[in-house]
C-alpha atoms as one frame of an Amber mdcrd trajectory, in Angstrom:
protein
  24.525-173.743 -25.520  24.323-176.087 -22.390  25.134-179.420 -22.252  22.554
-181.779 -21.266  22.727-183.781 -18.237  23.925-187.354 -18.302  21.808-189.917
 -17.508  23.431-192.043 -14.864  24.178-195.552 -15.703  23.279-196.995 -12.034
  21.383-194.478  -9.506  20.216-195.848  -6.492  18.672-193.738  -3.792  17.651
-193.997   0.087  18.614-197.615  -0.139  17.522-198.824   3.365  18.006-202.727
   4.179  16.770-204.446   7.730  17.830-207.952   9.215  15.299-208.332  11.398
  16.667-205.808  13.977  19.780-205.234  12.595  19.829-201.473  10.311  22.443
-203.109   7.893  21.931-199.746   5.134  19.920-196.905   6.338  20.612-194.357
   3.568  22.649-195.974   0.570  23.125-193.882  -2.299  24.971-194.120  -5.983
  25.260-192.446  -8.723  27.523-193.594 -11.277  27.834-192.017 -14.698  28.388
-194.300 -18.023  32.431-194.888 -18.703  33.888-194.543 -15.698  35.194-196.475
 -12.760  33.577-195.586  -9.533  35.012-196.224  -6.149  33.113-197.427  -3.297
  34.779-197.476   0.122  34.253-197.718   3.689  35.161-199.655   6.926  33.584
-203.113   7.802  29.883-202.852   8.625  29.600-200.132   6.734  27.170-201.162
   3.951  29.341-202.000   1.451  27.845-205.517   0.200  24.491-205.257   1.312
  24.233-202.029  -1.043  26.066-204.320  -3.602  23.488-207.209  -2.982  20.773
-204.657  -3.857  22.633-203.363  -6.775  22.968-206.968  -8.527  19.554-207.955
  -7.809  20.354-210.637  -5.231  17.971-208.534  -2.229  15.330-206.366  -2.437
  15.685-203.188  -0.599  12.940-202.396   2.074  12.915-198.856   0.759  14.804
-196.796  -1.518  14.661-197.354  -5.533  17.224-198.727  -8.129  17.492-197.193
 -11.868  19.646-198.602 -15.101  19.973-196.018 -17.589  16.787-194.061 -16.312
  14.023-196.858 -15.945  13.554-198.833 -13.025  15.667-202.113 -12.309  14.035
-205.288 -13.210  12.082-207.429 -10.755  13.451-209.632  -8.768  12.266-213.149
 -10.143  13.662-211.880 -13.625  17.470-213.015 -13.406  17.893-212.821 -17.044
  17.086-209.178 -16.848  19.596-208.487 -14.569  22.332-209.972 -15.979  21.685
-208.291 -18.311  22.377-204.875 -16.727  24.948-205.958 -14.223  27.059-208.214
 -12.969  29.615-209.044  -9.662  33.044-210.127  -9.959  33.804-211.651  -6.483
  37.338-212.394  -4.534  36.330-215.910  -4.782  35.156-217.639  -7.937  32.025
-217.842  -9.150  33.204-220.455 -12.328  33.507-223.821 -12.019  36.878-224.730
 -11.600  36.579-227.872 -13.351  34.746-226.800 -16.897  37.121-225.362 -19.231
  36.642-221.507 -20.602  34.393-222.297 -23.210  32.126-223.957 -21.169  32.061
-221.224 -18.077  31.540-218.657 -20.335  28.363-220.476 -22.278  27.394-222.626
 -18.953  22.997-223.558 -19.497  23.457-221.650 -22.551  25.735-223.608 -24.457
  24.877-223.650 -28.629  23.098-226.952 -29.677  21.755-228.975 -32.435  19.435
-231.798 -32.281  19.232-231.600 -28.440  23.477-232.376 -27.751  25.872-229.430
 -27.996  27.861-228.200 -30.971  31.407-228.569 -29.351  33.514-227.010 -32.005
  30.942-223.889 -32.372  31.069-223.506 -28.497  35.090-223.065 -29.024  34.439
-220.596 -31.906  31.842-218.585 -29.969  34.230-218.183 -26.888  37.131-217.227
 -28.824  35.344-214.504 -30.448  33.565-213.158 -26.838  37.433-213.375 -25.792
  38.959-211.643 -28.708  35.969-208.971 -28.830  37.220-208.115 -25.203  40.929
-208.623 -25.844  41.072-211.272 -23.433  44.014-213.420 -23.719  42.836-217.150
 -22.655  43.195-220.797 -24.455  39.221-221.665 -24.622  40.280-225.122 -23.772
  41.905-224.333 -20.782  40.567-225.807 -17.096  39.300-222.815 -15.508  41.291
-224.271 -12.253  44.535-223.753 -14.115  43.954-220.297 -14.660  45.722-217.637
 -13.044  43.633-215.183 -10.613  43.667-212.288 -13.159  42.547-214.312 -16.242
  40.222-215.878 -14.196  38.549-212.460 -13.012  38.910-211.879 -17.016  37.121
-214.483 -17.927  34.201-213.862 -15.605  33.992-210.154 -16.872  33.866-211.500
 -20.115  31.156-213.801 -19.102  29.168-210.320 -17.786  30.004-208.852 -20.980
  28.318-211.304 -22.789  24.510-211.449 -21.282  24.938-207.010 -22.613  25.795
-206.404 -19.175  27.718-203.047 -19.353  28.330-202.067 -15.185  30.438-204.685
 -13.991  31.465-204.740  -9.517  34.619-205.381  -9.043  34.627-206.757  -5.320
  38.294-206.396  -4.059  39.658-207.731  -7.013  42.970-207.382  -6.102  43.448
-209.278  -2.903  44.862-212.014  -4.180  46.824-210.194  -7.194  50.819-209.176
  -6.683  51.736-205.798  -7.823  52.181-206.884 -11.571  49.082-208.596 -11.867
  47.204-205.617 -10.137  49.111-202.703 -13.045  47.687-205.621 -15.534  43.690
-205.757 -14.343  44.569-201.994 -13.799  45.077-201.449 -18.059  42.483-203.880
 -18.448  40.406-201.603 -17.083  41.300-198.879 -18.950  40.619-200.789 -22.558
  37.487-201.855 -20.969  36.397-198.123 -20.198  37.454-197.094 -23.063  34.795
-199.754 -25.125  32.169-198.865 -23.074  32.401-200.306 -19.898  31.334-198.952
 -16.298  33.106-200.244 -13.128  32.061-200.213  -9.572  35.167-200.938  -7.396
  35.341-201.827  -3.888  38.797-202.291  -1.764  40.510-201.703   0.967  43.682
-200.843  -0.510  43.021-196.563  -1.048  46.010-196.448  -2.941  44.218-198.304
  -5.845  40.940-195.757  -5.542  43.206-193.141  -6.610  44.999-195.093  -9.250
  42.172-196.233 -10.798  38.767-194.339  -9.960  37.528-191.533 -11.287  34.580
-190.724  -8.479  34.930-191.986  -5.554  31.374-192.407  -3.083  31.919-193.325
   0.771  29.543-195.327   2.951  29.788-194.912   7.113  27.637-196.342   9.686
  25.394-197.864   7.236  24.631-193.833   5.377  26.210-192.509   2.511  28.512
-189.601   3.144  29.882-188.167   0.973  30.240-188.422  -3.214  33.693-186.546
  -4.574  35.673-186.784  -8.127  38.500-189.054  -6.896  40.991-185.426  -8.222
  39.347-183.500  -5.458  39.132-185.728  -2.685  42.745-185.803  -0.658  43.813
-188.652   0.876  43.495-187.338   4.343  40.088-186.044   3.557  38.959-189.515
   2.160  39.895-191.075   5.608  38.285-188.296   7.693  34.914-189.267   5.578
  35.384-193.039   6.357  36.454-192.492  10.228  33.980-189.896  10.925  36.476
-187.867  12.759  38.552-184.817  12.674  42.188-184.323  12.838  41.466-182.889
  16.020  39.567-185.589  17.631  41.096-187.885  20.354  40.060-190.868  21.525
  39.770-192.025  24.893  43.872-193.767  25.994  44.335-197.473  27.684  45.918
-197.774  30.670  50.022-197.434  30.414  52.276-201.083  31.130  54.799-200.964
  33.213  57.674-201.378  31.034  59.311-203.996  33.095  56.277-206.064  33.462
  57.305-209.931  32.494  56.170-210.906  28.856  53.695-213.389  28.903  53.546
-214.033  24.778  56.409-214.053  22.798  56.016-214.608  19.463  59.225-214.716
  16.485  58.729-215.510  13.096  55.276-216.650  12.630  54.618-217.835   9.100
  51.283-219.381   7.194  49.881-218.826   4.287  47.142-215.969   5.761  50.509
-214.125   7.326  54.199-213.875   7.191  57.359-213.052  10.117  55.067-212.066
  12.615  56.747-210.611  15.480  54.875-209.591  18.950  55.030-209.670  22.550
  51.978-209.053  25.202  53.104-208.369  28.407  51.239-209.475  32.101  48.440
-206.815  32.529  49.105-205.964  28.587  45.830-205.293  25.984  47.345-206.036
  22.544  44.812-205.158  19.869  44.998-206.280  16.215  43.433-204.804  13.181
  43.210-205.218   9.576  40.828-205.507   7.074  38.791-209.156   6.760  41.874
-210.137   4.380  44.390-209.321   6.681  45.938-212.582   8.391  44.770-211.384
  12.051  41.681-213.462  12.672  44.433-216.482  10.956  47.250-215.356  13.406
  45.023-215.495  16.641  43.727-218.381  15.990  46.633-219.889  15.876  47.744
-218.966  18.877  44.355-220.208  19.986  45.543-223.384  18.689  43.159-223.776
  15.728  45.967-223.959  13.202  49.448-224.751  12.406  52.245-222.054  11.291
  54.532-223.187   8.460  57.381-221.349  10.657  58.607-219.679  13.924  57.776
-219.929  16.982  55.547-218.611  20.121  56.250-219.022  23.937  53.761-218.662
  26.693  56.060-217.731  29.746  58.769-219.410  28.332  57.211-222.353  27.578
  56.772-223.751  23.758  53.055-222.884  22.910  51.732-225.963  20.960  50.083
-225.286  17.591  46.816-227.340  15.980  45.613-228.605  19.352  42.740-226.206
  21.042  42.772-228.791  23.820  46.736-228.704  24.400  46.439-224.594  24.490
  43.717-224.729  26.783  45.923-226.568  28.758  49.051-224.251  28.381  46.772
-221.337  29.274  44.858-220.023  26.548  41.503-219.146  26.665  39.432-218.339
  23.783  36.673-216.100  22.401  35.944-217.086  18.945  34.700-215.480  16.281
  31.318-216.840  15.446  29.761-218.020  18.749  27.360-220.055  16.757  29.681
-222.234  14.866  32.699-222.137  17.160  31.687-221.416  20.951  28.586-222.668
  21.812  26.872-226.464  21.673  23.162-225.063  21.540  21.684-228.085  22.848
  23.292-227.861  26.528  22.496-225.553  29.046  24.322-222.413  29.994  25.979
-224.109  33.323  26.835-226.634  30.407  28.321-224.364  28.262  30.441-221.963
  30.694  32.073-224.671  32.546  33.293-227.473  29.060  36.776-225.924  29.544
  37.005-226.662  33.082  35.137-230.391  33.850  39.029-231.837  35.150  38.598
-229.156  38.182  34.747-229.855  38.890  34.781-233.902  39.365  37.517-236.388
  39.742  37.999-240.097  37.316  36.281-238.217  34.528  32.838-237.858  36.702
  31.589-234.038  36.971  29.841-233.455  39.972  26.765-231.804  39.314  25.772
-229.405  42.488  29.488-228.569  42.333  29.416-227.689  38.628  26.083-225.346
  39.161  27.611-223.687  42.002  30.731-223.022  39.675  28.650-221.898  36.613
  26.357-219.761  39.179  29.035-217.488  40.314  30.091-217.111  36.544  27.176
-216.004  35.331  26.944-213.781  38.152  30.620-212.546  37.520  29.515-211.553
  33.770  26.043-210.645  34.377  24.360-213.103  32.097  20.453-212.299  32.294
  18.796-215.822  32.612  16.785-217.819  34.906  19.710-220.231  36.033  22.571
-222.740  34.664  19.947-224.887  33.732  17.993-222.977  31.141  18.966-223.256
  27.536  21.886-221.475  25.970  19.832-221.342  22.901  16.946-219.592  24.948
  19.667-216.267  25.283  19.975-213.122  23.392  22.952-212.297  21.168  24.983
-210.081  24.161  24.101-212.710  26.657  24.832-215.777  24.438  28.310-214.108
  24.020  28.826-213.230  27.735  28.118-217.158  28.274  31.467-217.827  25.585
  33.441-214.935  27.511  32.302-216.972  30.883  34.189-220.426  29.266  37.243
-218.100  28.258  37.603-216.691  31.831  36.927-220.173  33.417  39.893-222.150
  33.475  41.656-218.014  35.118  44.034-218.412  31.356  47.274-216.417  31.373
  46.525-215.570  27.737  43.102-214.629  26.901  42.346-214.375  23.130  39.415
-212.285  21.921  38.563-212.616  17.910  35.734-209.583  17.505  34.326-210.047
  21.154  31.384-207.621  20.459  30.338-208.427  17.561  26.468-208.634  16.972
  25.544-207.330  20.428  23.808-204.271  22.023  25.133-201.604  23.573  24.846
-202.301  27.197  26.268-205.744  26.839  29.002-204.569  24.475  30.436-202.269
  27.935  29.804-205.437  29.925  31.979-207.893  27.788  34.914-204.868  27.442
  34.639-204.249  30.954  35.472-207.864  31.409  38.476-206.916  29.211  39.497
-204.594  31.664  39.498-206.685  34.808  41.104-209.503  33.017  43.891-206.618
  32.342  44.006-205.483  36.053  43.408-209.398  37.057  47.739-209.345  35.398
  45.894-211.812  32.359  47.635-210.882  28.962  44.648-210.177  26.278  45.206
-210.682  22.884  42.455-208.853  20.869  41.107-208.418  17.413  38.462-206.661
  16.126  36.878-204.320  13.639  35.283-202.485  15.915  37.483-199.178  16.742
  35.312-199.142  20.422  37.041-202.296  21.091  40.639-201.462  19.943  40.065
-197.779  21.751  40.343-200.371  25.153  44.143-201.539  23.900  46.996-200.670
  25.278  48.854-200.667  21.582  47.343-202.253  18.460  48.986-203.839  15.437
  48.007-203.121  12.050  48.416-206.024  10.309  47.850-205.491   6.163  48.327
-208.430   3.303  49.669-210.470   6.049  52.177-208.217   7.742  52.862-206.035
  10.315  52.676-202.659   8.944  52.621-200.373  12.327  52.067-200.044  15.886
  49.801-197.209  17.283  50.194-196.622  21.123  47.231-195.864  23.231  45.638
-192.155  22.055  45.737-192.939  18.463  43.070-191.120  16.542  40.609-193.157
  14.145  41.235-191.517  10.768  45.638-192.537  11.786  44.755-196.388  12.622
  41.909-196.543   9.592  44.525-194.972   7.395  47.133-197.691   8.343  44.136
-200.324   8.097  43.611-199.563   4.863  46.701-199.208   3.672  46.785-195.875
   2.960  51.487-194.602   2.688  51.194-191.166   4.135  55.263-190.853   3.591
């Protein structure tokens, strides 16, 4: 006698989500079956949240359908419906810090009589949610004094209680040590073993195999593959997320000469996003950094962008005592600076693009704080013919430019002021192809002009330009890959993944 097919808990199929031109899920697809926990896993970009998003009823796909238990997901409009069927736990809080448990886990629902709420019956109501889900936390205790795991608790609980029974678990561990992770880890367990079906996204493999029982993989915005976690090596796993052989190379960086002068010495850099960082980029020198978005990297260049302030060590810039919290004073030192959002950080949207490329260099275009204005165009002119910004002139509107020119006009303020340390913080991102070559070509002669480049990215096209790259993981330096590395190595040390 055969057993009948399960019906799966969650099934989505040929998910497909647009942002106006941006493909941001193309072909999502999950299946997971009632009871178990259910990896999902895949570099940045690669359609992780959006398929999440669709999954929790926060966006409606453009194609593609969503079952619970067989039937179709609910509409959008009908939010009780879907919390009812599933809920997100997110790295950062969704309860508010301030209310105590009781009131998180009863919040615009709390039990009243006459119109005011029953206080003591709102304590006896969240005990019992807690105890039914062995969940060890005082009712009357501020959320804010929680710890991160009884936090996370508490809003699973929360889930629990609207009949959710498929709960996303979005890196819930980023912010747990090692004993707090083996404790979620057994809550888990209990929880599976009442009922409960997890979908669990990190970037720590390790914890897929620990914990998962199926894991599903998501590249390039398509799924790829679907495997029981027991069949799936670890190498294999990797090769699914890179998209690349063992045997496939990518393209070297140029070699340093090994007695070229070090231009950035850093010893002992400390903050609270990264810990005894140690590097040096030499003149000529491409130094990539990766990690995932919890990393410290973006943190760590920024600081030596002079955004922030280390709680410890030091940094030189040809000797000389790089200062820290003053973007101005490292300009002045010799920094130059790609940020990461161009919107927010790099450009002023109501001045023009001569306006824009030349704000790091007014004390060289006028004298007695007066910017002379022919001299200035002239200056932004032959930048924007240097990085091949498509526009009409300095005078037209930064706002006016695409997303790859917009970005070439930040590069333009970067290369300006001729810095001996240029720091790039994902210089592609959001752009088309042809500009993408233009800014990394601009990489290049910055290299061969003897600049030191300090780069970060998730983009492996951009680190592929490096001469070495740091991995940087949970705020350290976990390895250095020399130029030639192959994807599935560097995404294997980016994601944590101990080969030894």
């Amino acid at each position: 006698m055969t057993t009948p097919p399960v019906t799966p808990l969650v099934q989505a199929e040929g998910i497909v989500k647009r942002y106006g031109p941006t493909v941001a899920l193309a072909d999502g697809q999950l299946t997971v079956l009632p009871g178990e926990s259910h990896a999902l896993v895949g570099r940045n970009g690669a359609g992780k949240s959006t398929l999440v998003n669709v999954l929790t009823g926060l966006q409606a796909p453009d194609a593609g359908t969503v079952r619970f238990d067989g039937r179709p997901a609910p509409p959008l409009a009908d939010r009780d419906a879907w919390r009812g069927k599933v809920a997100c736990v997110y790295q950062k809080p969704t309860v508010v810090p301030e209310l105590t448990v009781a009131e998180n886990l009863f919040i615009n629902r709390q039990p009243l009589r006459r119109g005011f709420i029953t206080w003591r019956r709102l304590r006896s109501e969240a005990a019992a949610l807690l105890d039914t889900w062995d969940v060890h936390v005082d009712p009357d205790a501020r959320t804010a004094d929680l710890k991160v795991e009884d936090r996370q608790m508490v809003e699973i609980a929360r889930a629990l209680s609207f009949g959710a029974r498929f709960i996303v678990l979005d890196e819930p561990t980023a912010q747990l040590d090692n004993r707090e992770i083996e404790r979620l880890f057994g809550r888990m367990r209990a929880l599976q073993d009442s009922g409960v079906t997890f979908l669990f996204i990190s970037h720590h493999l390790q914890e897929v195999y620990e914990v998962c029982q199926t894991v599903t993989v998501l590249r390039d915005a398509r799924w790829i593959t679907t495997a029981p976690v027991a069949e799936l090596p670890r190498a294999a796993l990797v090769e699914a997320m890179a998209g690349e052989s063992v045997e496939d190379h990518g393209p070297a960086g140029a070699a340093v000469a090994a007695d070229a002068p070090v231009v950035l010495d850093v010893r002992g850099l400390t903050s609270a996003a990264y810990r005894d960082v140690d590097l040096t980029v030499r003149r000529g020198e491409v130094l990539g950094l990766a990690g995932t978005s919890g990393s410290g990297k973006t943190e760590l260049a920024e600081t030596l962008a002079g955004l922030h302030t280390p709680t410890a060590g030091t940094a030189q810039l040809d000797g000389e005592k790089l200062p820290f919290g003053d973007v101005h004073a490292a300009l002045e030192a010799g920094v130059g600076w790609v940020p990461r959002d161009r919107h927010e950080q790099g450009l002023v949207p109501g001045m023009t693009i001569g306006d824009n490329s030349t704000l790091s260099v007014l004390d060289r275009l006028g004298r007695y704080g007066f910017v002379g204005t022919e001299r200035r165009r002239r200056f932004a002119a032959e930048l924007i013919e240097r990085l091949d910004i498509h526009t009409e002139g300095p005078e037209q509107p930064v706002s006016d430019l695409s997303g790859g020119n917009a970005q070439k006009v930040v590069m333009a303020r970067a290369l300006a002021s001729d810095p001996r340390l240029l720091v790039l913080i994902n210089p592609t991102a959001g752009v088309d192809v042809k500009s993408k070559e233009s800014l990394l070509a601009r990489m290049d002669s910055a290299r061969e002009d003897g600049t030191a480049v300090l780069a970060v990215s998730d983009e492996l096209d951009d680190l592929r330009r490096c001469d070495r790259v740091l991995v940087l993981f949970h705020g350290r330096v976990v390895a250095e890959h020399p130029a030639g590395w192959r994807d599935h190595e560097l995404i294997a040390s980016i994601e944590g993944v101990d080969h030894g």
